[in-house]
C-alpha positions as CSV (number, residue, x, y, z in Angstrom):
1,X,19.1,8.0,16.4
2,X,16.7,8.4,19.3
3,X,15.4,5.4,21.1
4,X,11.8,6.4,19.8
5,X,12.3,6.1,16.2
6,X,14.8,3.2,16.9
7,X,11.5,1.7,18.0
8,X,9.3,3.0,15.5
9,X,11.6,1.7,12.6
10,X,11.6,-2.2,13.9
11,X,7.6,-1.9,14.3
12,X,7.4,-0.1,10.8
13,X,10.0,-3.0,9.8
14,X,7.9,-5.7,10.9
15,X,4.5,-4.7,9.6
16,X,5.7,-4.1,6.1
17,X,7.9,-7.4,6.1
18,X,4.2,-9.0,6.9
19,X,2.5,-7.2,4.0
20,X,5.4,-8.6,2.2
21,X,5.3,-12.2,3.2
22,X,1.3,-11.7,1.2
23,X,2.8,-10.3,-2.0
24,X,1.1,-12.6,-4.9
25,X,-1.8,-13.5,-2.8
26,X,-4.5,-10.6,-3.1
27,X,-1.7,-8.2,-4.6
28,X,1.3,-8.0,-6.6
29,X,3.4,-6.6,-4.7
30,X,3.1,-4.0,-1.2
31,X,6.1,-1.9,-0.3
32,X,6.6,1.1,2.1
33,X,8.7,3.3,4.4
34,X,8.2,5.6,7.1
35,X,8.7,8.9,6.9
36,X,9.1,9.6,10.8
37,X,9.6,13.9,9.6
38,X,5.3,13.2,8.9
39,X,4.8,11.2,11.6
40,X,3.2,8.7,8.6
41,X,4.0,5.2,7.4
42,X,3.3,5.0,3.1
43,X,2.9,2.1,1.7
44,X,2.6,1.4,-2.0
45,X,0.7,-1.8,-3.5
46,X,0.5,-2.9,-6.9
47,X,-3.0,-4.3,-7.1
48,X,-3.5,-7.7,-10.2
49,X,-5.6,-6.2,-12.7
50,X,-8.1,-8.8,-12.4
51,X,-7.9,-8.5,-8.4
52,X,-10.8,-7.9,-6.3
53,X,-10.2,-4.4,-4.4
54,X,-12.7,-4.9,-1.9
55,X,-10.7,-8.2,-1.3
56,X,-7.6,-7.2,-1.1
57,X,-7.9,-3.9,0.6
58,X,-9.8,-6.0,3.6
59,X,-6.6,-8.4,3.4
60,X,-4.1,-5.5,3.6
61,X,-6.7,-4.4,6.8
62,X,-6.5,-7.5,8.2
63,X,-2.3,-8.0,7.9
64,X,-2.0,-4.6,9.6
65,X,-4.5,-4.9,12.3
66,X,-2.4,-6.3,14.5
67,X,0.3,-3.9,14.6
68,X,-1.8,-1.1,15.0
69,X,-1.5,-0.8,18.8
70,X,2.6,-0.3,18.4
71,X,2.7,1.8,15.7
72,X,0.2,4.4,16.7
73,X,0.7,7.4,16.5
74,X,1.7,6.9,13.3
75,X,-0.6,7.2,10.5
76,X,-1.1,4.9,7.3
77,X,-1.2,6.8,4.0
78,X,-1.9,4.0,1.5
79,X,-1.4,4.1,-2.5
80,X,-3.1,1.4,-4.8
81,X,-2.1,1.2,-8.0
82,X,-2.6,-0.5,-11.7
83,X,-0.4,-0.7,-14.6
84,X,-0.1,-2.4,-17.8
85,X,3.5,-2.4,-19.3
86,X,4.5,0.5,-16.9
87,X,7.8,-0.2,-18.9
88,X,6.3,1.1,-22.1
89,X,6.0,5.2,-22.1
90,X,2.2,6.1,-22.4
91,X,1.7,3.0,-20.0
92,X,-2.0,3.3,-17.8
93,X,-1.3,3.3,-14.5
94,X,-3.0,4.6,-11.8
95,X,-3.2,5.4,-8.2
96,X,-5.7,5.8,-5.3
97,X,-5.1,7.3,-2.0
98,X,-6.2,6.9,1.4
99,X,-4.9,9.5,3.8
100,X,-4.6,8.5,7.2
101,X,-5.5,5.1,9.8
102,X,-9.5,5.7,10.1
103,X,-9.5,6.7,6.5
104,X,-7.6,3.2,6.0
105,X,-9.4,1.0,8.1
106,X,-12.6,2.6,7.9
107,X,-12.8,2.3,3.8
108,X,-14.9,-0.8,2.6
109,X,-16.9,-1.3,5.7
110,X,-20.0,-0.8,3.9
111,X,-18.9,-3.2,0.6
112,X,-17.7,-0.1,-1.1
113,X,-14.3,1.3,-1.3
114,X,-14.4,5.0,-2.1
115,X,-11.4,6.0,-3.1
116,X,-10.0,8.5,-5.9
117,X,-8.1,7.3,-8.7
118,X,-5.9,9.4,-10.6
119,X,-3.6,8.6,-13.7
120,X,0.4,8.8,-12.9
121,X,1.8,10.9,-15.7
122,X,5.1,9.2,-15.2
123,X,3.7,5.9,-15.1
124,X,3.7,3.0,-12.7
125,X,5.8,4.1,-9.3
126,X,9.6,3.3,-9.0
127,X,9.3,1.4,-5.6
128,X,8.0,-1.4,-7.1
129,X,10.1,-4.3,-8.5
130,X,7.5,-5.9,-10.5
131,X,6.2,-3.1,-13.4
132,X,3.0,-4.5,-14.9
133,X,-0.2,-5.7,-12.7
134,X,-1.1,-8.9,-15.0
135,X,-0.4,-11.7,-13.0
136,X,1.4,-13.5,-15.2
137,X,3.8,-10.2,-16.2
């Protein structure tokens, strides 16, 4: 293993075991890897189904902020997602994607958060360990 990603893996390491340390605060759960072959860090976060996006994607914002400087180049590809009994086939979930650090950090600056949601066909994502976005689930 080259010094680089070495590097890169304890800065990913420490940024996602921050978004962790905020799991049941403005999300259910945030989880991610990086995948050094794209040069990208993904992170995955199960949003409460009552939750406040807006809130919680300036939260997540404000967690990573600080480790920006470190991990750049890298880029942040983000996926928020809601589910209802994700154990249960023909579960709703869904997912919304933001591609990239300025798409990241530059969503919600003017109140709104664009972002496209999609239905997952196979239901709520396997990374997370928590399968339903009620907060009492």
């Amino acid at each position: 293993m080259s010094d680089d990603l070495a590097r890169m893996l304890l800065l990913t390491k420490a940024a996602l075991n921050e978004l962790a340390s905020r799991n049941g605060i403005h999300w259910k759960e945030a989880v991610g890897e990086l995948q050094s072959q794209y040069n990208e860090i993904v992170i995955w976060v199960l949003l409460y189904v009552d939750g406040d996006l807006p809130q919680t994607h300036a939260a997540l914002c404000e967690t990573l902020r600080p480790h920006m400087n470190a991990l750049a180049p890298l880029q942040i590809v983000l996926f928020y997602e809601v589910a209802i009994d994700a154990k249960v086939m023909g579960a709703s979930a869904f997912a919304a994607k933001l591609d990239g650090s300025d798409a990241v950090f530059s969503a919600g600056t003017d109140g709104k958060i664009d972002l496209w949601w999609f239905p997952l066909s196979s239901g709520l994502s396997t990374v997370f360990t928590a399968r339903d976005s009620r907060r009492n689930a």
